[in-house]
The first five atom37 places (N, CA, C, CB, O) and aatype in JSON, in Angstrom:
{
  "aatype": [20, 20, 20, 20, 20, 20, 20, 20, 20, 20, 20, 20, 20, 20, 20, 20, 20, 20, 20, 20, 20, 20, 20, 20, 20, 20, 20, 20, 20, 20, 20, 20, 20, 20, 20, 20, 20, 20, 20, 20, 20, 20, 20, 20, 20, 20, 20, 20, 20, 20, 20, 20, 20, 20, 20, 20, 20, 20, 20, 20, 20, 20, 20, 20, 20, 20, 20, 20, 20, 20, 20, 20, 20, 20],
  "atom_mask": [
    [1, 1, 1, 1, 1],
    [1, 1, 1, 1, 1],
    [1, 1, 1, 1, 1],
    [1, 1, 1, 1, 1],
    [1, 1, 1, 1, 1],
    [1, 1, 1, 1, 1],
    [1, 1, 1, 1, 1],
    [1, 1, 1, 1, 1],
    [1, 1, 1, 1, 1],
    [1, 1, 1, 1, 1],
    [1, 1, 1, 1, 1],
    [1, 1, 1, 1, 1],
    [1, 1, 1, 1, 1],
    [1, 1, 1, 1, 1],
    [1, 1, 1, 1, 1],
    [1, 1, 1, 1, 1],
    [1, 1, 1, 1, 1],
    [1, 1, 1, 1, 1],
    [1, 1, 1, 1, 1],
    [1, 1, 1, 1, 1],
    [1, 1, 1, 1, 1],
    [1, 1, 1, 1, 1],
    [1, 1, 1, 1, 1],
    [1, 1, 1, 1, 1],
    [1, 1, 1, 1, 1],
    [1, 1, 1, 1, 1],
    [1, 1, 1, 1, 1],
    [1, 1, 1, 1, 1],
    [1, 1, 1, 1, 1],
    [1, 1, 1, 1, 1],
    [1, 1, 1, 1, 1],
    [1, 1, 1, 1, 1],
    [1, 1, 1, 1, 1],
    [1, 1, 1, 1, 1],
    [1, 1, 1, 1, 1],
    [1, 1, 1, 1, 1],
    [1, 1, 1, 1, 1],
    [1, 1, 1, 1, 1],
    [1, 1, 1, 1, 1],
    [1, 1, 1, 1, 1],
    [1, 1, 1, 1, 1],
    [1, 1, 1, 1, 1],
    [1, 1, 1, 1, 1],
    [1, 1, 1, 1, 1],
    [1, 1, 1, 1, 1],
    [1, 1, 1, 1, 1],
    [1, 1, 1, 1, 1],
    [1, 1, 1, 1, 1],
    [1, 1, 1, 1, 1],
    [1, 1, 1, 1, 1],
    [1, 1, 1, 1, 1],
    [1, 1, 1, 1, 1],
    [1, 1, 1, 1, 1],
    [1, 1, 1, 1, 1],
    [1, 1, 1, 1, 1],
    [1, 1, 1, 1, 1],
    [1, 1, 1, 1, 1],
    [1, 1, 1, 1, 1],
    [1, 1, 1, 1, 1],
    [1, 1, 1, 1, 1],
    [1, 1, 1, 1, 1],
    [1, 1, 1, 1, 1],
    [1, 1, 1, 1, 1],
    [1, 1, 1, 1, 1],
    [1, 1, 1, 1, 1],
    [1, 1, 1, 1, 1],
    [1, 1, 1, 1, 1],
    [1, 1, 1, 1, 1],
    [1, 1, 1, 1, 1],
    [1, 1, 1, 1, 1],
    [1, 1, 1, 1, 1],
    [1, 1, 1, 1, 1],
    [1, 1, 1, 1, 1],
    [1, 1, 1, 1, 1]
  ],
  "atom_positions": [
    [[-223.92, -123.62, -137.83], [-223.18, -124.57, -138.64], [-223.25, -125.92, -137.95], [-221.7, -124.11, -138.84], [-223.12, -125.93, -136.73]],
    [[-223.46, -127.22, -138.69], [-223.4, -128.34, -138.19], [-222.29, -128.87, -139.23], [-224.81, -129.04, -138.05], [-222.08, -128.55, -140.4]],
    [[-221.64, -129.84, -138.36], [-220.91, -130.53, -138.55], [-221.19, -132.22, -138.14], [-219.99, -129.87, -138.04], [-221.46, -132.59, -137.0]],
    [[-221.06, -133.14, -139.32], [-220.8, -134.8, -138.67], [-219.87, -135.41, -138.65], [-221.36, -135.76, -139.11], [-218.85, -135.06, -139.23]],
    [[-219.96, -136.34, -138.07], [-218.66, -137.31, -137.93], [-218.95, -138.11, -137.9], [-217.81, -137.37, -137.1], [-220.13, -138.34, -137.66]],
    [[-218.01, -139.11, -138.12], [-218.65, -140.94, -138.15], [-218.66, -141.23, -136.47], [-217.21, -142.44, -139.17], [-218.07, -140.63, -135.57]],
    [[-219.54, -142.33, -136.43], [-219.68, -142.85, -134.83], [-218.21, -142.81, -134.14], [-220.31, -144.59, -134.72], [-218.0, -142.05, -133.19]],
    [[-217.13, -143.74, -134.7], [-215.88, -143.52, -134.55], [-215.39, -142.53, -133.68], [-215.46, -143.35, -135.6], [-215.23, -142.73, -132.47]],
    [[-215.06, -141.13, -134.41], [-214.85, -139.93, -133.98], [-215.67, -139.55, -133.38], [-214.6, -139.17, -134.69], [-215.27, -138.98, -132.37]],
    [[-216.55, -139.58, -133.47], [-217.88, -139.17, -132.24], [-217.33, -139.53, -130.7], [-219.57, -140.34, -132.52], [-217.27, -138.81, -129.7]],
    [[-216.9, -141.1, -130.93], [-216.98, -141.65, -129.63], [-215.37, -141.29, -129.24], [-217.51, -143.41, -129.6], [-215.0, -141.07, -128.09]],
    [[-214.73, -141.27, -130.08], [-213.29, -140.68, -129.54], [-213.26, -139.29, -128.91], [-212.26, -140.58, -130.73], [-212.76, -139.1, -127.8]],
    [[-213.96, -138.07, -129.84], [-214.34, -137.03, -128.91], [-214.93, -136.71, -127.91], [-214.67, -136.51, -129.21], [-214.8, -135.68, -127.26]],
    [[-215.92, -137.95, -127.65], [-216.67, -137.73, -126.55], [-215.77, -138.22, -125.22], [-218.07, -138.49, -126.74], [-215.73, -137.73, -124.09]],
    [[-215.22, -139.12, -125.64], [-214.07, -139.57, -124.97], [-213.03, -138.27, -124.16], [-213.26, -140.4, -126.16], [-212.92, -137.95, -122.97]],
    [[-212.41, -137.78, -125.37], [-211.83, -136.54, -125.04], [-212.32, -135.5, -124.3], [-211.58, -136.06, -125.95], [-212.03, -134.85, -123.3]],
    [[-213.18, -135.58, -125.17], [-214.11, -133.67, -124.37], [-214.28, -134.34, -122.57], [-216.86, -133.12, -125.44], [-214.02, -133.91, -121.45]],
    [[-214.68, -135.17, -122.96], [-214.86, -135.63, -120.84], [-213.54, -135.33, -120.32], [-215.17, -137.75, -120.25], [-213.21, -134.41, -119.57]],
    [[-212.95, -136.11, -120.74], [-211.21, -136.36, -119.88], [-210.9, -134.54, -119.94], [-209.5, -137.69, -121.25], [-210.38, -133.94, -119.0]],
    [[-211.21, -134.09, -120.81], [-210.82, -131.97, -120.06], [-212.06, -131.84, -119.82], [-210.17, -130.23, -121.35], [-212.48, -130.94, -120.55]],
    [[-212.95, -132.28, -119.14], [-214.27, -131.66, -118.77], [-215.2, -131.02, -119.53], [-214.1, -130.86, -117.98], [-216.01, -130.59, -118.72]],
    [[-215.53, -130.72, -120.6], [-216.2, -130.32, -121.48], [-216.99, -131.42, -122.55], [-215.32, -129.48, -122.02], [-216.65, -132.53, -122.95]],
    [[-218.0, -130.74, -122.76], [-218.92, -131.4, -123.19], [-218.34, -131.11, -125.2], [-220.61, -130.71, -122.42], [-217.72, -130.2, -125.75]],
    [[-218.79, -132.08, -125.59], [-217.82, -132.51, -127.26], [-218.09, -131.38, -127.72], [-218.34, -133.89, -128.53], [-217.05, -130.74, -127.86]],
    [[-219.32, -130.61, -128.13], [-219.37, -129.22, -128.85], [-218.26, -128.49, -128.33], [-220.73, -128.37, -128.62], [-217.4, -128.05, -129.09]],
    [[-218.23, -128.36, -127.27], [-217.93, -127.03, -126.53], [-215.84, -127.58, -126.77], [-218.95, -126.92, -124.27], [-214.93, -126.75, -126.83]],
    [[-215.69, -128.98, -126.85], [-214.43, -128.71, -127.25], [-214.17, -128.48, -128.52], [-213.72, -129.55, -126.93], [-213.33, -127.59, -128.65]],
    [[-214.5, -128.86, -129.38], [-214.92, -128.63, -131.23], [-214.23, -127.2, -130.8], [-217.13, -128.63, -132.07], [-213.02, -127.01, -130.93]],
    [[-215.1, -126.25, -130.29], [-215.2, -125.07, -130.74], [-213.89, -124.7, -130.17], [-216.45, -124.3, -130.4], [-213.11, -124.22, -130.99]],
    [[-213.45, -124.81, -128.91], [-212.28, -124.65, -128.61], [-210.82, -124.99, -129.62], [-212.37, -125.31, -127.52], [-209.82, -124.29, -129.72]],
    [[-211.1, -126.27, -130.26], [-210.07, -126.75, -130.77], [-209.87, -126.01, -132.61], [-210.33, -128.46, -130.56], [-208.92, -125.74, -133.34]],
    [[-211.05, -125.94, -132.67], [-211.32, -125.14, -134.09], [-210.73, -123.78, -133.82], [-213.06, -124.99, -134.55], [-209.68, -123.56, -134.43]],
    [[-211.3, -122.59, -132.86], [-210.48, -121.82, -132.35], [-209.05, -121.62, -131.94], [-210.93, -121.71, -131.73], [-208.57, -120.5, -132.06]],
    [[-208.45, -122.42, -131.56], [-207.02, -122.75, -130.87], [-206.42, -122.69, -132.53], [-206.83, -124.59, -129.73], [-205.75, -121.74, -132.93]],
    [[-206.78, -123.89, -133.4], [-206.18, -124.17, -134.63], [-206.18, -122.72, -135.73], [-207.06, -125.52, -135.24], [-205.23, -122.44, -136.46]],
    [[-207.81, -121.68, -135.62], [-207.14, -120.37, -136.33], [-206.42, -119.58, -136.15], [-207.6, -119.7, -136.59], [-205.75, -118.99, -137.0]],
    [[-206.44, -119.36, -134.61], [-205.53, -118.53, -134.41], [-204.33, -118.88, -134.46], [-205.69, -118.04, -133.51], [-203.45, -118.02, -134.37]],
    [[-204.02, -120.18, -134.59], [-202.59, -120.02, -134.71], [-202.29, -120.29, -136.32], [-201.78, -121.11, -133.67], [-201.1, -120.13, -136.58]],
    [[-202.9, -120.55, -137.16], [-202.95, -120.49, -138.32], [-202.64, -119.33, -138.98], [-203.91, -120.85, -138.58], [-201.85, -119.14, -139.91]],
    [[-203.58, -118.37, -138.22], [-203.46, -116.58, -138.64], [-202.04, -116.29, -138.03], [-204.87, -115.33, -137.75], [-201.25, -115.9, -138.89]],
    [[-201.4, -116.4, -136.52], [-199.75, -116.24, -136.59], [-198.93, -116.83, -137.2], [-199.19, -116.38, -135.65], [-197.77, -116.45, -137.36]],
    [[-199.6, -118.21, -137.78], [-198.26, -119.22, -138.63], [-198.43, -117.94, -139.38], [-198.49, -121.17, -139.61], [-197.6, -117.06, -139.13]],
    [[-199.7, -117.58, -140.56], [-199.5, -116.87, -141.9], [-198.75, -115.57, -141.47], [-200.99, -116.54, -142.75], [-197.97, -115.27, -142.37]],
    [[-198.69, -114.82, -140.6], [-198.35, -113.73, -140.57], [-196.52, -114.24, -140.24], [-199.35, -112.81, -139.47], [-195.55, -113.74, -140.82]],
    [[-196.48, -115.07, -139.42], [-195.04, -114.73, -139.41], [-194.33, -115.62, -140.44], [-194.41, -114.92, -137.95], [-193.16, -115.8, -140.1]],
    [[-194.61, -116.14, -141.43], [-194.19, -116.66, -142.65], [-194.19, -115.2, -143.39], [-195.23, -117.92, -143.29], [-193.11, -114.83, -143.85]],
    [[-195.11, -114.52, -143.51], [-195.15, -113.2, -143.97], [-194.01, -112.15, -143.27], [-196.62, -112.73, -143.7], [-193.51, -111.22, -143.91]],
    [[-193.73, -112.38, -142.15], [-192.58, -111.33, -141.72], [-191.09, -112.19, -142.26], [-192.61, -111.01, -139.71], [-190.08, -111.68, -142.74]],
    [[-191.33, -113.33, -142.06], [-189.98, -113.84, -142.72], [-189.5, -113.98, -144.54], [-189.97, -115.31, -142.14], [-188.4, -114.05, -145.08]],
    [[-191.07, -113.97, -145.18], [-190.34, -113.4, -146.58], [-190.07, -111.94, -146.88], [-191.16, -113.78, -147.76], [-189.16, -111.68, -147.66]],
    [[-190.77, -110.98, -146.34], [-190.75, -109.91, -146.12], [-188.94, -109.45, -145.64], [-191.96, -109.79, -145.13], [-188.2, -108.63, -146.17]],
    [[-188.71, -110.32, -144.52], [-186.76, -110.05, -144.3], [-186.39, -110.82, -145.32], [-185.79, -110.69, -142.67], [-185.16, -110.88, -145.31]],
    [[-186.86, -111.48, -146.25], [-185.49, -112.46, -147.05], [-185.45, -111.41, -148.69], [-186.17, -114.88, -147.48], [-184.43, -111.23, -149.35]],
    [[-187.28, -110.67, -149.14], [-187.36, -109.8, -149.61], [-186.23, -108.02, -149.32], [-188.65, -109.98, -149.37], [-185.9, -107.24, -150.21]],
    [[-185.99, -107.95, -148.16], [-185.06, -106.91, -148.04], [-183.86, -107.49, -147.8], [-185.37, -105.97, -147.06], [-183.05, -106.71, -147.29]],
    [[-183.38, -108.87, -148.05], [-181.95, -109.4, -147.78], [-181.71, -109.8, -146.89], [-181.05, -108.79, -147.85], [-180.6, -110.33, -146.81]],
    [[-182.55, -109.78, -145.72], [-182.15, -109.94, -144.13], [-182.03, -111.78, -144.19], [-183.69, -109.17, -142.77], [-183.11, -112.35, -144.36]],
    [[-181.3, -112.29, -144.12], [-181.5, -113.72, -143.6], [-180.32, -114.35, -143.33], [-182.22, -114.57, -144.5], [-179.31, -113.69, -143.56]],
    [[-180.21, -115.38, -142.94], [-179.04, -116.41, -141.9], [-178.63, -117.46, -143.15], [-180.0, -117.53, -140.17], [-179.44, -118.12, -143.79]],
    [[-177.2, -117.45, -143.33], [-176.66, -118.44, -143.97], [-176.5, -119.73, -143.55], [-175.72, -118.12, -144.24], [-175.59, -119.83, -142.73]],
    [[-177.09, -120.83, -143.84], [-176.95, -122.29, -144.07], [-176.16, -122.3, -143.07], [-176.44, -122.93, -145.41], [-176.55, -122.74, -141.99]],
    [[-174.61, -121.69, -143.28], [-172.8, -121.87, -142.29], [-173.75, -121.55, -141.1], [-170.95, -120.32, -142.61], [-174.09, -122.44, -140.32]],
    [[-174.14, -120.39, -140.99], [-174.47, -119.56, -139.11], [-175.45, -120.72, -138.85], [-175.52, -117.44, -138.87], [-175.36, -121.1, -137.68]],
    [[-176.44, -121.46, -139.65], [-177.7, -121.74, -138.63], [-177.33, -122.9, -138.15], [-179.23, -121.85, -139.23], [-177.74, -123.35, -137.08]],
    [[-176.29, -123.62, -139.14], [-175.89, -125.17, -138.65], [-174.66, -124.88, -137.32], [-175.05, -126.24, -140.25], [-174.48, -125.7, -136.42]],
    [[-173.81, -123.38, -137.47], [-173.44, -123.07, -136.06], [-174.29, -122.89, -135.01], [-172.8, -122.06, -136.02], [-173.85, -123.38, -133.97]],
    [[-175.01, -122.54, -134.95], [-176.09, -122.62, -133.97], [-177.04, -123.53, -133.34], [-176.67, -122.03, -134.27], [-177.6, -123.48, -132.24]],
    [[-177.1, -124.45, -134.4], [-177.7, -125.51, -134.18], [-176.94, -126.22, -133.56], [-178.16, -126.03, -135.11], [-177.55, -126.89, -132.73]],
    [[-175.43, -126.46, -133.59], [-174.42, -126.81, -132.98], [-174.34, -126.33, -131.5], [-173.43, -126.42, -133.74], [-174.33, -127.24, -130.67]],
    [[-174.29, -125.43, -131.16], [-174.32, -124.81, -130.05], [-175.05, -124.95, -129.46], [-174.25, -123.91, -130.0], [-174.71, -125.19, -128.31]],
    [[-176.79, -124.92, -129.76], [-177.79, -125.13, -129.2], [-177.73, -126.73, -128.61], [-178.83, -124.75, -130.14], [-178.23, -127.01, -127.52]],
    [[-177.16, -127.58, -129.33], [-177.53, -129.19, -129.07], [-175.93, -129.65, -128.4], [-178.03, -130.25, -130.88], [-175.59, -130.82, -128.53]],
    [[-175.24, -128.92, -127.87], [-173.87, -129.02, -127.06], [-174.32, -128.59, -125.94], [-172.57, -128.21, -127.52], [-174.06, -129.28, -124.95]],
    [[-175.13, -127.31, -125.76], [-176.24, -126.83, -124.37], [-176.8, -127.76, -123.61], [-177.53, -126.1, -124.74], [-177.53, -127.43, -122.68]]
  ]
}
């Protein structure tokens, strides 16, 4: 698979990929990687959370803004 980019982004990645040591492909692929997999846990745990709101399981508006309270008094 090839991919282009305008000079622009070219030179910004090349930029990048140096500053972590890697040569621009080799971060592409990293960063393309990094971004599915967490894509595939965003989808799945969006999927475990309609899945609890599907069996009733979920936190009322009142509890989360208590908590949120609590958390930001911490």
């Amino acid at each position: 698979m090839e991919i282009s980019f305008g000079s622009e982004v070219e030179a910004k990645l090349g930029q990048i990929a140096s500053q972590n040591g890697k040569k621009p492909d080799e971060f592409v692929r990293d960063m393309v990687t990094t971004y599915l997999d967490h894509d595939e846990w965003f989808r799945r745990e969006v999927g475990k959370g309609l899945a609890s709101l599907d069996q009733g399981k979920f936190v009322s508006e009142e509890e989360v803004r208590r908590q949120m309270q609590q958390i930001l008094r911490s």
